[in-house]
N, C-alpha and C positions, 0 to 999 in steps of 0.2 A: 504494500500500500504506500509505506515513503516512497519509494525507490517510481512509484506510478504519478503519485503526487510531485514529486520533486521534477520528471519530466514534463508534465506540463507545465509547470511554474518555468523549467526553461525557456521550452517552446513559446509562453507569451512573453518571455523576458528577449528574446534573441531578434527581432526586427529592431527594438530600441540598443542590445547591444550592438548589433551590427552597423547601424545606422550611426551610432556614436564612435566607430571604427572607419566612418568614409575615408574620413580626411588621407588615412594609407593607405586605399583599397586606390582611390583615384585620385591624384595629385597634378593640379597645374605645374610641367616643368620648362615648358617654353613656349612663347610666343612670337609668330613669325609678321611683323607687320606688311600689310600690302598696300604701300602708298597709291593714291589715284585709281582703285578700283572700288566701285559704286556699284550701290546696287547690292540684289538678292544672290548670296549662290544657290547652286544647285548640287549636286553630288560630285563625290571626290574618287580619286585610285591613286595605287601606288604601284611604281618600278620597283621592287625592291634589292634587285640586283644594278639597277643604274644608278640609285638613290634619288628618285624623282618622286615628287608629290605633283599627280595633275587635278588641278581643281577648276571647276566650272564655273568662270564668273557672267550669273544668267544675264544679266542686263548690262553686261560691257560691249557688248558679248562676246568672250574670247576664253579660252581653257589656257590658265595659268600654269605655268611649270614652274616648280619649286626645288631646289634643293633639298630634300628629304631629310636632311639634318641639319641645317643653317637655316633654312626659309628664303636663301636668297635667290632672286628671281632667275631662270635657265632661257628660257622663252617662255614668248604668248603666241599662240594659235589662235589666228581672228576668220578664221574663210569658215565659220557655222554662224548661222542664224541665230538660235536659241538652245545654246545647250543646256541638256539636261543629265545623263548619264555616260559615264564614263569606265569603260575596260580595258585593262592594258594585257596585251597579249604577249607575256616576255619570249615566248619561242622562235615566233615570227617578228617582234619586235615592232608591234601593229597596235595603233590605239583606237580603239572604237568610240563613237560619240555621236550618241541620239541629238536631233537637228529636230525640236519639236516646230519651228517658221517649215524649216524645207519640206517637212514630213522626212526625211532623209535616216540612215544609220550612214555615217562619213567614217572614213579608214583614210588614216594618217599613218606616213610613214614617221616610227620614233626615234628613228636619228636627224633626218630631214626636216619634220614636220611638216611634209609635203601632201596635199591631199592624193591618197590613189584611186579612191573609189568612193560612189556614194550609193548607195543603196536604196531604192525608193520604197519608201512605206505611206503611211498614212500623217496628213498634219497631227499635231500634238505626239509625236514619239517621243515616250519621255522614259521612265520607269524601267527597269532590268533586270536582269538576271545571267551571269553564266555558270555554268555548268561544265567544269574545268575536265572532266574524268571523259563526256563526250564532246568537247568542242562545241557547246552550243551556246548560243547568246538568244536569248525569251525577252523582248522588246514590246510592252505592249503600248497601242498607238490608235487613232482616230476616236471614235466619240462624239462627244457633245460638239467640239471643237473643228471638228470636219463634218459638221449637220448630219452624224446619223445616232439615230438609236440603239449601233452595234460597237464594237471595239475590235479590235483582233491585238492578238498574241502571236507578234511574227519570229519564227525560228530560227535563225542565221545559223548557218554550218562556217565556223569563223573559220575551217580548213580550205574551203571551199565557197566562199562568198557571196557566189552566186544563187547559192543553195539555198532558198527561203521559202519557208511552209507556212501557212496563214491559219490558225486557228479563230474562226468566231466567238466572239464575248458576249454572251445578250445583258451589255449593261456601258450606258455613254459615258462612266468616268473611271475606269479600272486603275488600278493600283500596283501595288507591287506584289508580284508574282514568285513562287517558290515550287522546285522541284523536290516531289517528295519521291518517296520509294513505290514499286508496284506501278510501276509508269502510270502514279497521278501525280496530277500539276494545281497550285494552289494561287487562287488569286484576290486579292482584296476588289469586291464589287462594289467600289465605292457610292457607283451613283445610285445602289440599292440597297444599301449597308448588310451586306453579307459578306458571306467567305466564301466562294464558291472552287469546288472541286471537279477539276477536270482529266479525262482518259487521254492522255497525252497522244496515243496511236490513233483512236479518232475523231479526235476535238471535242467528244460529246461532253454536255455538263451533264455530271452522275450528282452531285446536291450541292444546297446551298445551305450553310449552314449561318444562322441569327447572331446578329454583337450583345442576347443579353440586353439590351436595352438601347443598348449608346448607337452614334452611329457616327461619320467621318473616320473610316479606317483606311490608313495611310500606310506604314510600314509595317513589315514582316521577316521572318528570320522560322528559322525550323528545326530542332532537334531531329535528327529520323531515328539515331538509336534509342529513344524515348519515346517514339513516335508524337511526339508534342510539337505545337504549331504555335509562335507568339505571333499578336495583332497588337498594336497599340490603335485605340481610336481617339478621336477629338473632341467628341460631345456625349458626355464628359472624358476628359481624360484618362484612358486607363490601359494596364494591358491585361489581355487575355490569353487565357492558355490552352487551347484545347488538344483533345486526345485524336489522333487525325484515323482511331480506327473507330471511333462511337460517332467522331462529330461534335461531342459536349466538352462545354467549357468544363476544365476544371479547376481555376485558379482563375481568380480577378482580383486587381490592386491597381490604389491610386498611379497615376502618372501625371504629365505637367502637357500644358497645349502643347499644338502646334508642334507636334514629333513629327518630324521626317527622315529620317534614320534609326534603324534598329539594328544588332549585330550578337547572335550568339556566339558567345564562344566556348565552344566545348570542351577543352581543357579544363579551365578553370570553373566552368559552370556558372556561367555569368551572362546578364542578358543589360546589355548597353545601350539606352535609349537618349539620342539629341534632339532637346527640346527647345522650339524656336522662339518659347517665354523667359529663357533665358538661363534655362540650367540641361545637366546631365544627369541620367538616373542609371545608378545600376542595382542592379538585382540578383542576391543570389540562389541559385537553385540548390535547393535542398534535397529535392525528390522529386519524381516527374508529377508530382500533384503538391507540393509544396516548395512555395516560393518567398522569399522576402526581400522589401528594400534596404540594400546595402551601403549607398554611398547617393546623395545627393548634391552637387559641385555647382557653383554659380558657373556661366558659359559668356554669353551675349546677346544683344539684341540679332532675333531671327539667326541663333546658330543654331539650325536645326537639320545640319546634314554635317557627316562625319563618315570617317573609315577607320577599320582598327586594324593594326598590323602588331600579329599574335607574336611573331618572334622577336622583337624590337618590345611588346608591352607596352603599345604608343596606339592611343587613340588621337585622331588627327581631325579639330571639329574647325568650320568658318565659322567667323561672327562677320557680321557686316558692319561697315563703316557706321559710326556715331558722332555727332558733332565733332570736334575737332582729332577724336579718335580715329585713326586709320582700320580700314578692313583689314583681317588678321584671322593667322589659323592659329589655335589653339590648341597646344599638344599637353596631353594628361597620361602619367605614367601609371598604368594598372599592373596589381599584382594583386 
């Protein structure tokens, strides 16, 4: 009976010790200023063997090159419209970048920065995914944005570029998209606040599963050896954890607006969310049905996209320009 009592007195005690533990879970250790760039970003990637940071400045419009550990500027890449997402291909040496003005995926050469090829898709190409084990890149694009009432989830075979398969979305604001196991594919239905799950071999949607209440679901990340799927949504705030073999939520906890990046990382069992209210949340996983917050960090105004790079222990978040503060990425050491 102690020994049962005293477990739960941890269990309610361990969100507050944790959480009183951020400050060394997630630490601001450097900030890289970006003089004279304005405006929102959008998503970020990393070289990790060039030591390149490219970030996506949306309303410059131009993808920043950074020095990966100094922050000082390498190039800018200005021949895209509207970027949004970014993949760097270290084999080929090829940067990918959603062109939501062009409707475009654009392929840059990354020693040149030369454009090689654009890929036509639908206006608003924004959002991604790849799939490093089959060379695939999951770009979902049109919508509201291109007047229809459908989306598509296009394929890219990044060996073969030419290679693109069109999946339909019956929903005009889709989100961010995740490969699960058992070739389904998972996508945040934004414009219908659901989760929808799709048969990857024939586009078909097999369900759609409910936010629980909330709705604005923006990012996603996915356990598979857990079979657990995180959503964070916007109204209200939170993230969600569901079991992707029931469908049902099992775990919900506060978050903060305006997330646009999420990132498990499975090592350490930690789930990193940037919020564009001006903080970062992490969250540790306890158990595939038990979760808590870990570390909560002040960030910036609208830094609400990031990338974490596991072997380095560097999450790499933008904040955009502030009064006479310069735009800047913001790197926080996890362990």
């Amino acid at each position: 009976m102690k020994e049962r009592l005293m477990g739960l007195i941890l269990t309610g005690l361990w969100p507050a010790l944790a959480f009183g533990a951020g400050n060394n879970l997630l630490r601001l250790v450097q900030r890289f200023p970006m003089p004279g760039v304005h405006g929102k970003f959008d998503h970020l990637a990393v070289d990790l063997a060039g030591h390149r940071l490219f970030v996506a400045a949306e309303d410059q419009p131009a993808i920043e090159v950074l020095d990966l550990q100094t922050g000082n500027r390498l190039a800018e890449i200005r021949a895209v419209g509207k970027p949004h997402a970014i993949f760097f291909m270290p084999r080929r040496d090829w940067l990918f970048v959603t062109d939501g003005r062009a409707g475009e995926c654009k392929i840059f050469d990354g020693r040149t920065y030369r454009l090689i090829k654009a890929i036509k898709l639908q206006v608003d190409s924004d959002s991604g995914y790849y799939d490093a084990a089959s060379h695939r890149l999951f770009v979902v694009n049109g919508g509201s944005d291109a007047g229809k009432p459908y989306s598509f989830i296009s394929i890219i075979n990044t060996e073969a570029s030419a290679d693109v398969k069109n999946i339909e979305v019956p929903d005009n604001g889709p989100e961010a998209v995740r490969l699960g196991g058992s070739g389904r594919l998972y996508v945040n239905l934004n414009g219908d606040n659901q989760v929808g799950v799709l048969d990857l071999a024939s586009g078909r949607l097999l369900a759609q599963w409910g936010l629980g209440g909330a709705k604005d679901n923006v990012p996603m990340d996915i356990d598979r050896a857990d079979h657990r799927l995180f959503v964070v949504t916007r109204k209200p705030p939170k993230l969600l954890v569901y079991d992707t073999r029931t469908g049902k939520i099992v775990a919900s906890l506060a978050s903060d607006r305006e997330a646009d990046d999420m990132i498990y990382d499975a090592e350490d069992k930690l789930i990193l969310v940037s919020c564009g209210q001006g903080f970062v949340y992490a969250y540790r996983q306890l158990g595939p049905n038990q979760y808590a917050l870990a570390a909560k960090v002040p960030s910036g105004p609208a830094a609400k996209t990031s990338v974490f790079v596991p072997s380095l222990h560097r999450l790499y978040v933008a904040a955009a320009a502030r009064g006479s503060e310069p735009a800047r990425i913001l790197v926080y050491r996890v362990q």
